[in-house]
N, C-alpha and C positions, 0 to 999 in steps of 0.2 A: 928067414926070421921066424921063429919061433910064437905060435899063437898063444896067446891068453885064453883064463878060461872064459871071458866076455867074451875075444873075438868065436871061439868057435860055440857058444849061446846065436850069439847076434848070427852068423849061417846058420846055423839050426832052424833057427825062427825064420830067414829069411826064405830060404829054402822050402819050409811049409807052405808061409804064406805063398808062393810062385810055384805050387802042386796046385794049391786049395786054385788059386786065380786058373788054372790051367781046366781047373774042373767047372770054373764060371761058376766059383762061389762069391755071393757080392762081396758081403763079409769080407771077405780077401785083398779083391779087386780094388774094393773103397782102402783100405789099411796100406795098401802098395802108393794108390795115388796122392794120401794126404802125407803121407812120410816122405813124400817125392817133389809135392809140387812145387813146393819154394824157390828150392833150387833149380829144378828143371822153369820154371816161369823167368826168374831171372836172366838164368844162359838164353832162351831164347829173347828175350826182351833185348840183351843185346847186342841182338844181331838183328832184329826188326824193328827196335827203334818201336813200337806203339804199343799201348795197352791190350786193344780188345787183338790186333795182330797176332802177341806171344797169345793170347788166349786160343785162339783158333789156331794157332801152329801147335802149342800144346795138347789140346784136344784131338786133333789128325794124328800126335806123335802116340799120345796113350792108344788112339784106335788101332795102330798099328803093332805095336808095341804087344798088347793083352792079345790080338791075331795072331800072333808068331810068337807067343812066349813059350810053348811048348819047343821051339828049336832053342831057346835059351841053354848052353851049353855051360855056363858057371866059369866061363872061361876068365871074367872080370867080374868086380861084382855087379849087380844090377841094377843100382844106383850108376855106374859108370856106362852099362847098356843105356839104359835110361835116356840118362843125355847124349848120346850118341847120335840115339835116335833123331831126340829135339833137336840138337844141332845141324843132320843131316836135314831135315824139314824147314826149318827156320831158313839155311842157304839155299834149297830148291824154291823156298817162295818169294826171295828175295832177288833169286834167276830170274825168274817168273818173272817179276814186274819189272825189271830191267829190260827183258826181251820184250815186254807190251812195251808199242809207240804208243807216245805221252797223248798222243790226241786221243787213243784209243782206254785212255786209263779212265775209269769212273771215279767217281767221287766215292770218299768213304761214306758209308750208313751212317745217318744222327744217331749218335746216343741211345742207348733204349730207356725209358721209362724208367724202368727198375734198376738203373746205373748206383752200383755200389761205390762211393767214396772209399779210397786207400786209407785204412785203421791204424793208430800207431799200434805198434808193437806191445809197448808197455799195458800192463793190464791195468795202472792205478795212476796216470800218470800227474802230480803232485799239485797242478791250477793249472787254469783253463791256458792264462797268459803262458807257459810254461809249455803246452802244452800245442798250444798256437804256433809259438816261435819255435818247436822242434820240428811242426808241421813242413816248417815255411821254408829251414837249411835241408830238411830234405829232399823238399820240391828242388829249390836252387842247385843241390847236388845232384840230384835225376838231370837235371838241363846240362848240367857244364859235363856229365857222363857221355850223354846224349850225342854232344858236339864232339866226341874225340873220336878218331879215323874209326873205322871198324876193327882194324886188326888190334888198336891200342884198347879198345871199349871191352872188346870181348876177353881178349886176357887181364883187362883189371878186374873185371866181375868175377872172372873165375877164380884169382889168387885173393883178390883183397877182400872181397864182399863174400864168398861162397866160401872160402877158407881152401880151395883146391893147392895140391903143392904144385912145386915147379913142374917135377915128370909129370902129374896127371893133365895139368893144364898141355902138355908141352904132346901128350901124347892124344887130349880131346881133341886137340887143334890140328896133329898132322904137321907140329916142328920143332925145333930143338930147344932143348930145356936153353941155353943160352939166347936163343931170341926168345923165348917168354921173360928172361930177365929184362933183355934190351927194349921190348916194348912195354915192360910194368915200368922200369925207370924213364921212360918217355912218357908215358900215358898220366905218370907220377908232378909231372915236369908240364906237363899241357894243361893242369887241372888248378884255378888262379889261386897263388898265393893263402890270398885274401879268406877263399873257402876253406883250405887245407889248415888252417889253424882250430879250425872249429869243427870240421866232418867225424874226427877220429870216435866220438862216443856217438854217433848215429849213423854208422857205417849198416847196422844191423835191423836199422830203417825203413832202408831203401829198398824200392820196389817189392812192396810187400806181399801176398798171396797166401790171405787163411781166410775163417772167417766166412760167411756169405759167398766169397768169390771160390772161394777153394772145393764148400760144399754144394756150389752152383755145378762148376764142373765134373766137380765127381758123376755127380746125378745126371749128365748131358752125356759123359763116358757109357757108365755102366747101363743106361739106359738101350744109349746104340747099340754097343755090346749084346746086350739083352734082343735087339729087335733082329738081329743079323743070325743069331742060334737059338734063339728061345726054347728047342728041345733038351739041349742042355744045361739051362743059365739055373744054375741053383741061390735062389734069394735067401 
């Protein structure tokens, strides 16, 4: 298929910005992770199932990630690297506490202090009542996501929420575009009636990550980054 002349801008640009990141320019590093995190926060959210979880699975996935971007081959784009990564990390930590015996499991850390509340989306959104009750279906929607198997959770995030197509979902995951259908029509079919009438306009909601949260970890990345090569790290 023949490119646009947007699609070959958009590598152009990407392509820069993933020289400039290789040279440990921040500039770079920050523009790679906030055009990335959303999505990448999501796919791992659902496969760990917790807030600050995807955050620290996220955060190990960037540290790794920005380590080895110079082997970055452009073989897919890097957005698809990206998640690759996360996904690969997300499942190793989820090994992880499977393989801890439960006696041996800690308790998770309280909250920190400085616990940023999830933002709607909307920049203006119309009264408070309004604004409340969009709050509240997309809590309710995070829960009933929550509760569906893992194999059904993670392919609806990636098709319906993330907007991924069949082959990409079909080829993140490691199976055939016809089971990404058979589990979004399951996962479509486990999720109550009742919600599914009202989800379709705050699909774009859920599980959100900008904001305070987004430029918390940037800063938590490029900082480590920073302290691991500081001869090289151009601010």
């Amino acid at each position: 298929m023949a490119l646009t002349l947007s699609d070959v801008e958009a590598r152009s640009v990407e392509a820069d910005l993933i020289q400039r990141a290789c040279r440990r320019e921040e500039a770079a590093i920050r523009s790679i992770i906030q055009v990335h995190n959303r999505r990448l926060y999501r796919v791992a959210r659902s496969i760990v199932r917790d807030d600050w979880e995807a955050e620290d699975v996220l955060q190990e996935a960037y540290f790794r990630a920005f380590s080895s971007l110079a082997s970055f081959r452009g073989d897919s784009s890097l957005s698809t690297w990206l998640t690759r990564i996360v996904v690969n990390e997300a499942l190793q930590r989820m090994r992880r506490h499977t393989d801890t015996p439960v006696a041996h499991i800690e308790p998770p850390p309280e909250p920190h202090a400085d616990i940023i509340p999830f933002p709607l989306s909307g920049q203006h959104p119309v009264d408070p009542e309004r604004a409340a009750s969009q709050h509240e279906i997309c809590r309710l929607l995070e829960k009933e996501i929550d509760r569906l198997p893992e194999e059904f959770r993670t392919v609806l995030v990636a098709r319906i929420i993330e907007g991924l197509s069949i082959e990409e979902t079909a080829d993140l995951y490691g199976i055939r575009p016809e089971t990404v259908k058979t589990r979004l029509h399951r996962a479509r079919k486990l999720l109550k009636s009742s919600l599914e009438e009202h989800i379709g306009p705050f699909f774009s909601d859920v599980f959100p990550f900008d904001g305070k949260r987004c430029e918390r970890l940037t800063n938590a990345v490029v900082a480590r980054l920073a302290r691991t090569d500081p001869g090289t790290f151009i601010a």
